[in-house]
N, C-alpha and C positions, 0 to 999 in steps of 0.2 A: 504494500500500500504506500506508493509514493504523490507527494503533490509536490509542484515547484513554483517557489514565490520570486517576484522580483521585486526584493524587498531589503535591505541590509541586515546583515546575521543578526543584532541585539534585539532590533524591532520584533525578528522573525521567531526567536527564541520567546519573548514577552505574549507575543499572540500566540504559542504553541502551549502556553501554559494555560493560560485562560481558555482555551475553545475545548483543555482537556478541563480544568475546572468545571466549566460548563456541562461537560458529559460525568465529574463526578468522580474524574481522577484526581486523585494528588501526587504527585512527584517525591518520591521516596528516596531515590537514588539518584545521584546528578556526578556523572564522569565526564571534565574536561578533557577528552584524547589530545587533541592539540596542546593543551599545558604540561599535560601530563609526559607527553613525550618528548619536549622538552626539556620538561625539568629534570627528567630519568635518562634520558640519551642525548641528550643534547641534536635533536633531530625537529625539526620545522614539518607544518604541514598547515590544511587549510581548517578552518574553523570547524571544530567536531566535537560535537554536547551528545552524549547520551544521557534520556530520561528516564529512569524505571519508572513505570508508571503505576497507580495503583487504585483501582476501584474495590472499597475494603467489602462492601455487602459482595459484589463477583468474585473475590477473593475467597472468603467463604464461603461462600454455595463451591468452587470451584476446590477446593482442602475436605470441604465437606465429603464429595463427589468419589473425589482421589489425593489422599496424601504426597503421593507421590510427584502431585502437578507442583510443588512448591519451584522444582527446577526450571520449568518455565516461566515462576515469576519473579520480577513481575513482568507487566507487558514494557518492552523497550520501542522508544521513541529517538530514533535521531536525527538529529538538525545538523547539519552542514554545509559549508558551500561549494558550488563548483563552476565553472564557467560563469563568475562575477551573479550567479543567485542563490537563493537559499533551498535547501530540499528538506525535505520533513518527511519521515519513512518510518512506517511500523510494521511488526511482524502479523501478520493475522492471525486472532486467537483461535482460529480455529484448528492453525495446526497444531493445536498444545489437543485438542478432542484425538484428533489423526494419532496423536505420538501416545497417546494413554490408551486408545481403546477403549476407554470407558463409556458408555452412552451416557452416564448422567452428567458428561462433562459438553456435551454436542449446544443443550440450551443455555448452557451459560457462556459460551466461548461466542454463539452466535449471537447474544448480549452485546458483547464485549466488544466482536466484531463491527455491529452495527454503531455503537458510540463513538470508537473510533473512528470509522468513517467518517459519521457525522462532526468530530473532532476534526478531522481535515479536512473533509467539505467545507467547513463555516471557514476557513482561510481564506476559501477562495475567492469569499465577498468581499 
């Protein structure tokens, strides 16, 4: 699930929080790639935020379902740029249903799925 904004990376990070707020995620984990590999290798690259992201009520039903789904979360969101715009990418939860096998994980993943979407749909206005 990708959308591309032409927007500069801070703006594009600020509206990537809120349109998840909006669907009722909060942001749990927050990796600077970019800082990070600088400050650990001393190596450059382009603007790269990853978000865990975290919908606590889908979180539960989703632990509920299958303990096991912990490895898949949370759901990860990242923001970078390339060719001078911003890109915003998530994994679809629905392959966390595919990797468990479980069926009671199918209506919470396509929960999950649908928010996010709609999380980067509302970007695009």
């Amino acid at each position: 699930m990708t959308i591309r904004l032409h927007e500069p990376f801070p703006q594009a990070v600020d509206r990537v929080r809120a349109a998840l707020k909006d669907q009722g995620f909060g942001v749990l984990t927050e990796i600077d790639v970019r800082a990070t590999l600088l400050e650990k290798l001393g190596e450059t690259m382009e603007d790269y935020l990853i978000l865990g992201a975290c919908n606590p009520p889908l979180a539960h039903r989703a632990l509920e379902a299958d303990r096991r789904i912990g490895l898949l979360l949370p759901c990860n969101v990242v923001v970078r740029t390339e060719d001078g715009d911003t890109l915003v990418e998530a994994l679809d939860p629905q392959v966390m249903a595919t990797v468990s096998e479980q069926p009671g994980l199918e209506p919470v993943a396509e929960d999950a799925a649908g928010r996010l979407t709609a999380a980067l749909e509302s970007l695009r206005r």
